[in-house]
RODO-2510 file (C-alpha; in nm, 4 decimals, decimal comma):
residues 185
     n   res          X          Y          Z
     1     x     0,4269    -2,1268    -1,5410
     2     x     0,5934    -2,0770    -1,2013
     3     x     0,5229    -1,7067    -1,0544
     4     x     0,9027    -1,7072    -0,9313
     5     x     1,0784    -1,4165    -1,0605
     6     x     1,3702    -1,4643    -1,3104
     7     x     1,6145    -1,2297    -1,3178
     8     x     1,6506    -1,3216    -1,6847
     9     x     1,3059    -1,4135    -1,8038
    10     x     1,3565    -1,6661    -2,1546
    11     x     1,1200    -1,4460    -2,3403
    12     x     1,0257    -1,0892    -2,2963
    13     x     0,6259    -1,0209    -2,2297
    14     x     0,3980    -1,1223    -2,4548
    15     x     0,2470    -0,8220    -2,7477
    16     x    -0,0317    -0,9362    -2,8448
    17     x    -0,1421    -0,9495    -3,2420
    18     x    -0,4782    -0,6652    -3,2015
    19     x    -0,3808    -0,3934    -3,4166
    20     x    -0,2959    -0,1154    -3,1789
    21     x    -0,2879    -0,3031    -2,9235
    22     x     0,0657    -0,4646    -2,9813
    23     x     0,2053    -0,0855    -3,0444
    24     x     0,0883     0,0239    -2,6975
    25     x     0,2455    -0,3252    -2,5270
    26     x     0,5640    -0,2449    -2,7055
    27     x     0,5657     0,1221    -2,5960
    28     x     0,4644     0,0041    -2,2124
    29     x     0,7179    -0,2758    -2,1858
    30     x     0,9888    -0,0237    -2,3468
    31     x     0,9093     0,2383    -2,0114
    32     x     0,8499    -0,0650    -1,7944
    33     x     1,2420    -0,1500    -1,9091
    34     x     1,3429     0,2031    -1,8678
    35     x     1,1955     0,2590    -1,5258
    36     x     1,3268    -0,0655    -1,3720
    37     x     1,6812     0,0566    -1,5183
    38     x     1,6350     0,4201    -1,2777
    39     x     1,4747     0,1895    -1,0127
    40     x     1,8085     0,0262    -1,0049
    41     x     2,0173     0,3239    -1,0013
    42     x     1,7771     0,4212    -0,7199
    43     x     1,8260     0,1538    -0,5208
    44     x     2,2855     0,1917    -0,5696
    45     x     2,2100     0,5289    -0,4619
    46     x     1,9580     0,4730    -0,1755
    47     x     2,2434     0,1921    -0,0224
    48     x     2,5329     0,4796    -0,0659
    49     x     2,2863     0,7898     0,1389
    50     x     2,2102     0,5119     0,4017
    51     x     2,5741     0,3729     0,3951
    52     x     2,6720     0,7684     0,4420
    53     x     2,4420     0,8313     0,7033
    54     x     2,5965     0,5198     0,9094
    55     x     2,9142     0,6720     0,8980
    56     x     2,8479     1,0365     0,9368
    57     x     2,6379     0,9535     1,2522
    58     x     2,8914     0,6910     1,4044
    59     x     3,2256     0,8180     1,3690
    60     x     3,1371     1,2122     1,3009
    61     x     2,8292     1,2492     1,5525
    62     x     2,6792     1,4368     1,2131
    63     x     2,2587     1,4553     1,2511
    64     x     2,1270     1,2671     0,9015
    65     x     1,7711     1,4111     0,8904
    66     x     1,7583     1,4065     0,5511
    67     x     1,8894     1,0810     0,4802
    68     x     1,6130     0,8679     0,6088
    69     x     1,3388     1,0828     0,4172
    70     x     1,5404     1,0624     0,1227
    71     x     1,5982     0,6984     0,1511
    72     x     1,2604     0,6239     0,1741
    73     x     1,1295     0,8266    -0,0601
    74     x     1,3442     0,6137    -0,3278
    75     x     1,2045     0,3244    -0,1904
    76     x     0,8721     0,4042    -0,2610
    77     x     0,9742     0,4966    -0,5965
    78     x     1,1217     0,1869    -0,6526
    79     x     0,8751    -0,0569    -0,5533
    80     x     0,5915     0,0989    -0,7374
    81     x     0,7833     0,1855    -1,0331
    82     x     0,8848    -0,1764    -1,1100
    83     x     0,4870    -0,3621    -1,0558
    84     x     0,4417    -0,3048    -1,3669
    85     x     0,7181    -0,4514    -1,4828
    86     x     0,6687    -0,7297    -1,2744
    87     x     0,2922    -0,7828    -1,3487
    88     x     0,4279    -0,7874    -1,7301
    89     x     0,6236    -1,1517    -1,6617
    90     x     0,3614    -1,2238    -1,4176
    91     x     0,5978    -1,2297    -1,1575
    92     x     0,3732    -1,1323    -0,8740
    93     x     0,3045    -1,4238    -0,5827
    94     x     0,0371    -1,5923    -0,6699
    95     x    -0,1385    -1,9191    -0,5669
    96     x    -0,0767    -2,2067    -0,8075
    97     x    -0,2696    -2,5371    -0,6577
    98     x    -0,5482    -2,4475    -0,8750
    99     x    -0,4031    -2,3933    -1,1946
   100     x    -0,2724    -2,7523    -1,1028
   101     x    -0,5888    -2,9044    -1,0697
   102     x    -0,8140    -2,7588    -1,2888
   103     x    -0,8971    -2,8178    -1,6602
   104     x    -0,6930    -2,5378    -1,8985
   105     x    -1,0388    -2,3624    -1,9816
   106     x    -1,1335    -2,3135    -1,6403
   107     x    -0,7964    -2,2100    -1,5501
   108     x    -0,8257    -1,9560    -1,8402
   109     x    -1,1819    -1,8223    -1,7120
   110     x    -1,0410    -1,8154    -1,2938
   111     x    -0,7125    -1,6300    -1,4446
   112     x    -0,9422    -1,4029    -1,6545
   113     x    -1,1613    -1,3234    -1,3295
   114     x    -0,8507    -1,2856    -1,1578
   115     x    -0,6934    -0,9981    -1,3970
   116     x    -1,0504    -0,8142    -1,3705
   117     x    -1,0873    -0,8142    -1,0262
   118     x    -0,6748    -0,6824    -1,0065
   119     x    -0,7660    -0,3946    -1,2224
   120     x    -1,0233    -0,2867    -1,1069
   121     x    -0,8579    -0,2989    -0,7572
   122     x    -0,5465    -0,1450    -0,9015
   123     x    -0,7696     0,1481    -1,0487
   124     x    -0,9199     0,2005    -0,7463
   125     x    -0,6212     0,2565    -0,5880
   126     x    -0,4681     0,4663    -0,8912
   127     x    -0,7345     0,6796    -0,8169
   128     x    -0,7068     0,7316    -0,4914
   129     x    -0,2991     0,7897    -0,4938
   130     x    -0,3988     1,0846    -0,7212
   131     x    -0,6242     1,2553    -0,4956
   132     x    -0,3307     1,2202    -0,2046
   133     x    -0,1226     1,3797    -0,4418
   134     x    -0,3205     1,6489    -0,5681
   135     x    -0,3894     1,7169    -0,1773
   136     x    -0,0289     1,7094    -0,1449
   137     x     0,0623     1,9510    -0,3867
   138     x    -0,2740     2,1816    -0,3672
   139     x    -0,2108     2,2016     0,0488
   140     x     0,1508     2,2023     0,0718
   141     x     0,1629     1,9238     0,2612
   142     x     0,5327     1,8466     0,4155
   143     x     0,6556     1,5382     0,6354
   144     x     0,6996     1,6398     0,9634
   145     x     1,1150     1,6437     1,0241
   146     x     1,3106     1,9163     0,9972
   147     x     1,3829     1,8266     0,6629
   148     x     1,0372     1,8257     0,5829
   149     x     1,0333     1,7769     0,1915
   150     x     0,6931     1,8039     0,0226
   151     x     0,4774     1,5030     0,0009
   152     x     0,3825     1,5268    -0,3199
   153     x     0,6773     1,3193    -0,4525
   154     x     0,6387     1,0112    -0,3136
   155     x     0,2485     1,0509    -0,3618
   156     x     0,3245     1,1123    -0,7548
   157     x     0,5609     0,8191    -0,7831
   158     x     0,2825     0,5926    -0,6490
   159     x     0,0463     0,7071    -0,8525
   160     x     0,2496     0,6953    -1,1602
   161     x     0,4021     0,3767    -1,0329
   162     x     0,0001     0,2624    -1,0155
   163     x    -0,1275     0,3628    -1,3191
   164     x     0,1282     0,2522    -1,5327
   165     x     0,0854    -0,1349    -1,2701
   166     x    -0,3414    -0,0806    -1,3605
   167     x    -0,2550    -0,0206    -1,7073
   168     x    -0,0744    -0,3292    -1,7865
   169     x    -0,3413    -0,5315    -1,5807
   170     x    -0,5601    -0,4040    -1,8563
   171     x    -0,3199    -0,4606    -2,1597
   172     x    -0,3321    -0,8287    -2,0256
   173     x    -0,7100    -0,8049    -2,0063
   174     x    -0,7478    -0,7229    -2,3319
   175     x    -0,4707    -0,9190    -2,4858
   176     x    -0,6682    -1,2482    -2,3451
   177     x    -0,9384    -1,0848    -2,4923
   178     x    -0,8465    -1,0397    -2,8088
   179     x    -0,5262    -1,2694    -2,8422
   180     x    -0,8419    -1,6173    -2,9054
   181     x    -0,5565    -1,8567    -3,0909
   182     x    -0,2860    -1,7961    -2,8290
   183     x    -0,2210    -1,9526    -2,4572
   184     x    -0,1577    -1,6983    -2,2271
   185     x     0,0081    -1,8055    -1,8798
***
């Protein structure tokens, strides 16, 4: 399976058959789908405040402080809302001489390893993006414009955007787990 990203995958991610388990991958995939659909919306509306501040700047000599902030706050929205979704077709870059050369079961074990060692990585790192935002919102932390908007936003989008990435990490864990009769890519 190539780790190029289609922007019509042939099949949907897999649910595995666990009971339970399938209900949750349903119910993930279904946000996943829902938060890639703002992410886009984000990303029209990011282009039109950037487009705007162009304009107001060059032909009206306007000052855009806000714009930028705003812009970027979207984009950090947008890139950590959609890993999940991403991680859910595998899409992420990854490395494939040695799924070329090596025998299917040791593939399976070296993909396995890999998937534990992202989520626990990916936990970490949840972790972490929730203590930056409860610091944001507990201090009052702003940026440091004139604009200054709180820092807690783009701190909760990444750690939403991190636990939902950690939690399908683990869904595939425990799908390859649990899933013995099926080939998972």
């Amino acid at each position: 399976m190539s780790h190029g990203f289609e922007l019509n995958p042939a099949k949907g991610p897999a649910i595995p058959t666990a009971p339970g388990l399938g209900m949750v991958c349903a119910f993930v995939n279904k946000l996943n789908g829902w938060l890639v659909k703002l992410s886009m919306f984000a990303m029209i509306l990011t282009s039109l405040v950037l487009t705007y501040s162009v304009v107001s700047r060059y032909f009206f000599h306007a000052p855009t402080d806000w714009q930028d902030e705003a812009s970027i706050f979207m984009l950090v929205g947008v890139t950590f809302f959609c890993c999940a979704y991403v991680q859910s077709f595998r899409g992420h870059i990854g490395i494939e001489a040695l799924a070329a050369i090596l025998p299917p079961k040791v593939n399976a074990v070296r993909m396995f390893f890999v998937d534990l060692l992202s989520f626990l990585f990916c936990a970490f790192f949840s972790w972490k993006s929730w203590t930056l935002w409860h610091e944001a919102w507990a201090d009052g932390q702003t940026t440091t414009s004139t604009f200054a908007p709180p820092l807690w936003i783009p701190y909760s989008m990444m750690a939403a955007g991190m636990t939902l990435l950690t939690l399908q990490i683990l869904l595939q864990v425990l799908a390859r787990l649990t899933d013995k009769g099926e080939h998972h890519e």
